[in-house]
C-alpha positions as CSV (number, residue, x, y, z in Angstrom):
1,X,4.4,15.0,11.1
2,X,3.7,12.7,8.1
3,X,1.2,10.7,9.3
4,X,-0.4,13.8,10.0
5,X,0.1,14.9,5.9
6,X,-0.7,11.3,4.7
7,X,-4.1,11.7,7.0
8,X,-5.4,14.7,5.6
9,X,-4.2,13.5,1.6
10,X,-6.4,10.6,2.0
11,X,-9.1,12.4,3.8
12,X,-9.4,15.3,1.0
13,X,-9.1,13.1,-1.7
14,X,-11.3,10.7,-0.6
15,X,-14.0,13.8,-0.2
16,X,-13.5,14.4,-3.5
17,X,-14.5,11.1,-4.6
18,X,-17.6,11.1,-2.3
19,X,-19.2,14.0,-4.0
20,X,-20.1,12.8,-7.7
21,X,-20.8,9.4,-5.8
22,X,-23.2,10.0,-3.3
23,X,-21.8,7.0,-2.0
24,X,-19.4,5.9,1.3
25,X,-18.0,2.8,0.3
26,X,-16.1,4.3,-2.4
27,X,-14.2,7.4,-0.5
28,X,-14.2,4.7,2.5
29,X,-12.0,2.4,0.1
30,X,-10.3,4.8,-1.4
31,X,-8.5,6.9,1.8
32,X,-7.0,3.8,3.2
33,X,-5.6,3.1,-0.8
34,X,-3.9,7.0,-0.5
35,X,-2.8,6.0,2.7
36,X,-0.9,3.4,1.5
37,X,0.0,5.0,-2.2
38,X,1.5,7.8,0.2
39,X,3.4,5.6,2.3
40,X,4.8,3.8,-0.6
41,X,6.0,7.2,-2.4
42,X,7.4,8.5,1.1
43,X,9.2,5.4,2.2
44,X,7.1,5.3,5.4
45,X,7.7,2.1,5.9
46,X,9.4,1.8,9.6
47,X,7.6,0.5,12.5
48,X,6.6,3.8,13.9
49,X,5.0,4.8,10.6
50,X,3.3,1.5,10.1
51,X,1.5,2.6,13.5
52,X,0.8,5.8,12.7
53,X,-0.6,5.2,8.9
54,X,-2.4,2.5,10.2
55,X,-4.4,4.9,13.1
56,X,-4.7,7.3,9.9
57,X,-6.3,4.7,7.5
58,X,-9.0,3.2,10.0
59,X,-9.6,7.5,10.9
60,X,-10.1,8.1,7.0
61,X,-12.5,5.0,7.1
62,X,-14.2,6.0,10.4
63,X,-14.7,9.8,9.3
64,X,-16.8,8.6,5.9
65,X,-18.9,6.7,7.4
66,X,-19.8,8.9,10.0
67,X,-20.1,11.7,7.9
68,X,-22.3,9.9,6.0
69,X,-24.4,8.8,8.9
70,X,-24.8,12.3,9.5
71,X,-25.9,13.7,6.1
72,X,-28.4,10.8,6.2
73,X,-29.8,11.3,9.6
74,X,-29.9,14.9,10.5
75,X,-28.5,14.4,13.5
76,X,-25.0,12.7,15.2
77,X,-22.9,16.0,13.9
78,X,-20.2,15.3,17.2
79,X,-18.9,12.2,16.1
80,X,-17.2,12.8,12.7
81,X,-15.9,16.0,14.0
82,X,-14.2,14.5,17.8
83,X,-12.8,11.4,15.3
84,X,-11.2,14.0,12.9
85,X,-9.5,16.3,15.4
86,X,-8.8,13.4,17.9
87,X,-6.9,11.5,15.0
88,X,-5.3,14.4,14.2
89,X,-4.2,15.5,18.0
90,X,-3.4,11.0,18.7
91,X,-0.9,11.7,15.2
92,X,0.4,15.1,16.4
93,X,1.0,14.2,19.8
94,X,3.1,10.7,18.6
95,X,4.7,12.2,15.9
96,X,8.2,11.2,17.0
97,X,7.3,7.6,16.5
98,X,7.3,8.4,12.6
99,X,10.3,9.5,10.1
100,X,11.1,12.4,7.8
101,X,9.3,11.6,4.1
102,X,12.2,10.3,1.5
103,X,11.8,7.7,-0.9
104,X,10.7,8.6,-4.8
105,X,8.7,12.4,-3.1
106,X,12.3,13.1,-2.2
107,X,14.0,12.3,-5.3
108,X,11.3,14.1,-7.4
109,X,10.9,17.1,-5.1
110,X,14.9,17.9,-6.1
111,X,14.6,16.8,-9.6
112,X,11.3,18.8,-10.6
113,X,11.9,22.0,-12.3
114,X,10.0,24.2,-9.6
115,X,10.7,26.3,-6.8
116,X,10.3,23.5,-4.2
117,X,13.3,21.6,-4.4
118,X,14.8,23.0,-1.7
119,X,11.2,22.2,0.4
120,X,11.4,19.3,2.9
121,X,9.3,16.4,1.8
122,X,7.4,16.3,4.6
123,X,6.6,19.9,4.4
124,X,5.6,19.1,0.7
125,X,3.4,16.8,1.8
126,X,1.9,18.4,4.5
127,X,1.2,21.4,1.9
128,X,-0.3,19.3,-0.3
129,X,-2.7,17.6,2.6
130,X,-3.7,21.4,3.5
131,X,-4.4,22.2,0.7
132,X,-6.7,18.9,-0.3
133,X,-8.3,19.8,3.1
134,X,-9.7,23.2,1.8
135,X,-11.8,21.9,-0.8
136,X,-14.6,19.0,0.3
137,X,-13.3,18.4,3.7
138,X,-13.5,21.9,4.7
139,X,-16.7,22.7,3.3
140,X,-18.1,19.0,5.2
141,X,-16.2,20.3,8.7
142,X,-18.0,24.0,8.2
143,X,-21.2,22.4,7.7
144,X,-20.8,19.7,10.8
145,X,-19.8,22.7,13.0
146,X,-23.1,24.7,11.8
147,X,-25.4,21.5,12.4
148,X,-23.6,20.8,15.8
149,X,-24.8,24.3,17.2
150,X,-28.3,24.7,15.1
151,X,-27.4,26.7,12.8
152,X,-29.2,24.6,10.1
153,X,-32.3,23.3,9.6
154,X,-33.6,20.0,9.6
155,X,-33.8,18.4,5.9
156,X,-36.2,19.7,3.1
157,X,-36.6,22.3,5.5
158,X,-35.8,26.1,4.3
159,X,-31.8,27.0,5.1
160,X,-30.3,29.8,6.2
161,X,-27.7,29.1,3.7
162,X,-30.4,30.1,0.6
163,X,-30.0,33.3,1.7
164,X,-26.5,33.6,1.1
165,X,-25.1,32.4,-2.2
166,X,-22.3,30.8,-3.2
167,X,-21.0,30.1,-0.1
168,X,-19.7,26.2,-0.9
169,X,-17.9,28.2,-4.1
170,X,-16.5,31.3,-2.4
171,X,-15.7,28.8,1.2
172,X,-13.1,26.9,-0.4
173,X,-11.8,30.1,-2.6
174,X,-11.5,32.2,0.2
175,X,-9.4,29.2,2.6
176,X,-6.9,29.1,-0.1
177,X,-6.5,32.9,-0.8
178,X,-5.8,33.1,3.4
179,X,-3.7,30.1,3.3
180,X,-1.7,31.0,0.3
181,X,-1.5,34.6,1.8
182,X,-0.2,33.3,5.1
183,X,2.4,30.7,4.1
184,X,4.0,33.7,1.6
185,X,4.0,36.1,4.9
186,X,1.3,38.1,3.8
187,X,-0.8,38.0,7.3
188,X,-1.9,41.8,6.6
189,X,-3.2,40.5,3.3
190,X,-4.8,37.3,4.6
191,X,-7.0,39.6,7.5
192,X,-7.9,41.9,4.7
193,X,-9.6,39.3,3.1
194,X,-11.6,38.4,6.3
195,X,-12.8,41.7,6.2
196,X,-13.7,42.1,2.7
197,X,-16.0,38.9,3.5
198,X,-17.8,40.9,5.4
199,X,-18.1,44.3,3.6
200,X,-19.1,41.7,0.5
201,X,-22.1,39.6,2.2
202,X,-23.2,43.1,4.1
203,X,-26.0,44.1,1.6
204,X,-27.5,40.1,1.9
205,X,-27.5,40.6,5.5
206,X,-29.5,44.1,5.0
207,X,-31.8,42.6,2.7
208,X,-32.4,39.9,5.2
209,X,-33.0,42.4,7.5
210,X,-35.3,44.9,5.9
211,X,-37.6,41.5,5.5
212,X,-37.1,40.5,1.9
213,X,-37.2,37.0,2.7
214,X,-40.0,36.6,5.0
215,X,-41.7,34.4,2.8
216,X,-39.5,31.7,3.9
217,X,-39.4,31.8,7.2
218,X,-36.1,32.5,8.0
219,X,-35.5,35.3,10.2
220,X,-32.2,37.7,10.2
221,X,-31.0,35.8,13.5
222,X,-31.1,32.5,11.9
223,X,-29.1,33.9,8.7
224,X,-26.6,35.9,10.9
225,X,-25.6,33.2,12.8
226,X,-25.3,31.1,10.0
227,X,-22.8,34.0,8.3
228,X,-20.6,34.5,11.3
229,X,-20.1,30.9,12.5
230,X,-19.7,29.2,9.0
231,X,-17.2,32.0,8.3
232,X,-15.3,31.8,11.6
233,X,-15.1,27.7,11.5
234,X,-13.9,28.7,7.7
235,X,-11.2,31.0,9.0
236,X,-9.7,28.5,11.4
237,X,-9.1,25.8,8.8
238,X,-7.6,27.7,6.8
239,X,-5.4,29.5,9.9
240,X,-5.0,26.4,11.5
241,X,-3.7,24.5,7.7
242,X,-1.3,27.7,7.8
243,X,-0.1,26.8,11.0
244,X,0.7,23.0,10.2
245,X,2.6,24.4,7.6
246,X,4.9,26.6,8.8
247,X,5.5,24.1,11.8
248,X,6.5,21.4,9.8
C-alpha cells in the first residue's frame, strides 16, 4: 500500500500549492516531484514500485488538470472524481507488486523522539497521505460530488453554500476530529461528532426555512441537499482515510 500513501501525499500537497496559485501547472509539477521525493525517502525503488509510482504520478498530473477543467467550465465534474478513485482502486488492487517503505522514513521513524517508532513506515506514510487528503483534496472531492448531482449552482450564480458558513473551515476540521477519533478507537466519539454537525447547522436550516433568505433565491430544498450531501461525501473521506489506516 505505498503507492497508495505516496498517491495521496502528492495529491494533498500538490492541492495545497494550487490554492494561493490559482494556477495548474504548478500543483501539476509539483505531485509527480513528491512522488519521486517520496520514493527516494521510502526506498521505493524496485520494479514493482517503479510501476506503481509511475501510475500515481501521471494520476496526480491527470487529477489537476481535470479539476481545473472543471472549476473553469462548470461542468465535466465525473472525470476528476472516476481518475481519483480508479487510481486509487488500479494501486489497491496491485498492491502486491510494491514493497514495505524503508530507506531514511525507516531509520528516522525509529530514531525520532515520538510515539511512532514502533509504527510501520508504510503505515506512517499512509497516515501522513490521510491526513494531507483532509485538507484541499477533500474539500475539492466534496465540492465535485455536490456539482456532479446539482447541488450547486452554475458560476456567479447565488450558492447554496452562502447560506451555510464556514463550511470549507469547519469541513476539513471536522474530517480530522473523526479521523483522529477513529484511528485512537474512539468510534462512539467520532459519531458524536456527526451528530453535533447536525444539532450545530439546525438553526441555519430553520432560518432558511422560515424564508429569511428569499431574497436570494435559494429555497430550503436547495440548502438541504446541499447540507446533507456535502456532509455525507465529508463523512466518508474521513471514514474511508480511517479505514486505509487501520488496514495498512
Amino acid at each position: 500500500m505505498s503507492a497508495v500513501a505516496v498517491l495521496l501525499i502528492a495529491i494533498g500537497v500538490a492541492d495545497v500549492c494550487r490554492r494561493p496559485t490559482r494556477g495548474v501547472w504548478l500543483p501539476a509539477v509539483v505531485g509527480p516531484v513528491v512522488v519521486a521525493v517520496c520514493a527516494a525517502l521510502g526506498g521505493l525503488w524496485h520494479r514493482g514500485d517503479i510501476v506503481l509510482l509511475a501510475l500515481a504520478a501521471a494520476a496526480t498530473v491527470a487529477w489537476q488538470i481535470l479539476c481545473a477543467r472543471s472549476d473553469r467550465t462548470d461542468s465535466k465534474h465525473l472525470a476528476p472524481l472516476l481518475v481519483f478513485g480508479t487510481s486509487l482502486a488500479l494501486l489497491t488492487v496491485m498492491s502486491g507488486w510494491g514493497c514495505e517503505a524503508g530507506g531514511l522514513i525507516a531509520g528516522w521513524s525509529k530514531w525520532v523522539a515520538l510515539p511512532i517508532n514502533n509504527v510501520r513506515p508504510t503505515r506512517l506514510l499512509m497516515t501522513i497521505g490521510v491526513v494531507l487528503s483532509q485538507f484541499a483534496t477533500g474539500n475539492r472531492l466534496v465540492r465535485l460530488v455536490l456539482a456532479s448531482v446539482g447541488a450547486v449552482r452554475p458560476l456567479g450564480q447565488p450558492q447554496p453554500s452562502d447560506q451555510l458558513k464556514g463550511g470549507r473551515l469547519l469541513g476539513p476540521m471536522e474530517r480530522l476530529l473523526i479521523l483522529s477519533l477513529g484511528v485512537g478507537g474512539q468510534v462512539a466519539a467520532a459519531s458524536a461528532v456527526v451528530a453535533a454537525k447536525g444539532i450545530i447547522r439546525f438553526p441555519e436550516l430553520n432560518a432558511q426555512k422560515r424564508g429569511a433568505d428569499n431574497a436570494t433565491g435559494i429555497g430550503i430544498d436547495e440548502v438541504t441537499e446541499y447540507f446533507l450531501v456535502g456532509s455525507f461525501a465529508s463523512w466518508l473521506l474521513a471514514l474511508s482515510g480511517m479505514a486505509l489506516v487501520l488496514t495498512t
